[in-house]
C-alpha positions in Angstrom: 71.3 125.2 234.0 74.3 124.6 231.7 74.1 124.7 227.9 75.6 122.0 226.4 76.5 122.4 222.5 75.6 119.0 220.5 78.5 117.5 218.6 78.7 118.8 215.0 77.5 116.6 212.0 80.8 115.6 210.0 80.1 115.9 206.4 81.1 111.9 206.2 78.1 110.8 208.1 75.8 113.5 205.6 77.5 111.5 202.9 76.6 108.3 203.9 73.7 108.8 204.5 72.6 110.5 201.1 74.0 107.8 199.4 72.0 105.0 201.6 68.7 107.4 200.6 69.6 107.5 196.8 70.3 103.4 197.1 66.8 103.0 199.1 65.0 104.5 195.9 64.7 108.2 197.1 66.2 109.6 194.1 64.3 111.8 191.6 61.9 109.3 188.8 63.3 109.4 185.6 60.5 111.8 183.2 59.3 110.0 180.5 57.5 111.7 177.6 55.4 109.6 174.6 55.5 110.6 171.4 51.7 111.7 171.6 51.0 114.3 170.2 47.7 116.8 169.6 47.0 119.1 166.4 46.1 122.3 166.2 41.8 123.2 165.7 39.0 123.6 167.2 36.8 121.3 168.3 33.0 121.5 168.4 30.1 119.5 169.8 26.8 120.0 169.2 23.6 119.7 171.3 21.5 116.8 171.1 18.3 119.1 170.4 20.5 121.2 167.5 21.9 117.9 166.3 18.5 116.2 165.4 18.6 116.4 161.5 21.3 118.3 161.0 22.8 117.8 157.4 25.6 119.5 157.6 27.8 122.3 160.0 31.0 124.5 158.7 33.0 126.4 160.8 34.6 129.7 160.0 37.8 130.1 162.4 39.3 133.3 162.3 42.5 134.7 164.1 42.1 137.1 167.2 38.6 139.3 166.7 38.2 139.3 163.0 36.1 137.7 160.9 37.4 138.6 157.6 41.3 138.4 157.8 43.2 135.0 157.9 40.3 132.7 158.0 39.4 129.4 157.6 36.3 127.9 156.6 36.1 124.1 156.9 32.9 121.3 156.8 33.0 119.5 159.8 33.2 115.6 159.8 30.6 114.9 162.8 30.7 111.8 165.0 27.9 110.5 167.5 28.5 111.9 171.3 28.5 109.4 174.0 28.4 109.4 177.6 30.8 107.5 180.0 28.3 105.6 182.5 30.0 104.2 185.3 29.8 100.3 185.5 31.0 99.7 189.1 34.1 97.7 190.4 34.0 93.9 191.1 35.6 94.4 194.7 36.8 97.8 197.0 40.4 96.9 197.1 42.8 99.4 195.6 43.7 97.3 192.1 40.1 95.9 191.7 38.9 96.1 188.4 36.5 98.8 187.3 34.6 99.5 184.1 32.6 101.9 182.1 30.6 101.5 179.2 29.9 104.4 176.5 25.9 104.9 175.6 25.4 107.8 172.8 23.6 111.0 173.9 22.0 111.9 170.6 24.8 114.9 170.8 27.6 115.2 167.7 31.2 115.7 167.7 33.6 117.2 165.6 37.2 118.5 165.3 38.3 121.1 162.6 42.3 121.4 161.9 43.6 124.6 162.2 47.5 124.6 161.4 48.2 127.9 162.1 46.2 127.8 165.3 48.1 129.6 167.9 47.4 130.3 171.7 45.0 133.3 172.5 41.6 134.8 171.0 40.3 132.8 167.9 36.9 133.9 166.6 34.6 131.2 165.3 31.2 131.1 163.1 28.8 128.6 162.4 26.7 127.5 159.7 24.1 124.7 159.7 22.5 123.1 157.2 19.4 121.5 157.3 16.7 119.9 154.8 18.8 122.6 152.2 17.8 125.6 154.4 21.2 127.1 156.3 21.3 129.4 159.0 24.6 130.8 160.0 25.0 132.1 163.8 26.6 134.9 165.1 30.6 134.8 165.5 31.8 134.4 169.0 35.3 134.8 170.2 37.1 132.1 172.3 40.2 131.5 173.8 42.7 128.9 172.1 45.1 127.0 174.6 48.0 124.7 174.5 47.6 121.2 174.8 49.8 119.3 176.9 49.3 115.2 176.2 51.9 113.9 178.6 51.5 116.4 181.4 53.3 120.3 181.7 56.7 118.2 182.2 56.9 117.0 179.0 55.8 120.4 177.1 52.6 121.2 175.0 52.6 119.8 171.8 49.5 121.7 170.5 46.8 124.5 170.3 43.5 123.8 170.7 39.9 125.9 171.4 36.5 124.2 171.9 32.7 125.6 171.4 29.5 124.4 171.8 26.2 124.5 169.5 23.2 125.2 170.9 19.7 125.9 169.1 20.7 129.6 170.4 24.0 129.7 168.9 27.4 129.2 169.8 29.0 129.4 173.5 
């Protein structure tokens, strides 16, 4: 059996080629980035069994693990929580249209700025207040992250943390 060597590829034919590629639409999509952006704080949601005549809530956000250095205390501004229920699509073909509805949950929301919120350990405290009685729960620490609106292409473009209240405290 006799080996015979191919004819090599002449760097005009690679050329042409990549050119007819890039003209075809195979070249790299432009990245496009919003202006979106997200501030710094912590956000907080609390259960719909806590949430049932709750007055009032503060947070206490504190850098890294201490609870007396650098911290801010802040009322929360608390919204209704709601649910995404699925509403179905009007067909199965790929651009059918598809809807959701929101239905509240009885939960509440809120979101506390922190300007000089950066990434890493955060220590936060709550206090409730409820028909004038309040009860403050033990600090917990959590982990602050960035935020990246537009996707990791574009960059993060804030630091956020989130916690939970629970009739048993925070988590």
């Amino acid at each position: 059996m006799t080996w015979v060597r191919p004819p090599p590829v002449r760097p005009s034919v690679v050329a042409v080629l990549a050119l007819a590629l890039t003209l075809a639409g195979c070249s790299t999509p432009e990245l496009t980035c919003t202006d979106i952006g997200s501030p710094n704080g912590v956000g907080v949601t609390v259960e719909r069994t806590t949430a049932s005549g709750l007055d009032g809530l503060e947070l206490r956000i504190c850098p890294g693990q201490s609870t007396t250095r650098g911290c801010q205390t802040s009322s929360v501004a608390l919204d209704p929580g709601s649910d995404s229920v699925d509403q179905g699509c009007d067909a199965t073909e790929p651009d059918a249209a598809c809807s959701a509805t929101v239905v509240p949950n009885g939960s509440l929301v809120g979101f506390v700025d922190v300007a000089w919120l950066s990434p890493g350990p955060v220590t936060v405290m709550a206090t409730t207040t409820r028909n004038g009685n309040r009860r403050t729960f033990p600090a917990i620490g959590v982990s602050a992250e960035a935020v990246y609106p537009n996707g990791r292409a574009c960059g993060a473009t804030g630091n956020q943390a989130r916690v939970t209240l629970r009739s048993d405290g925070l988590h």
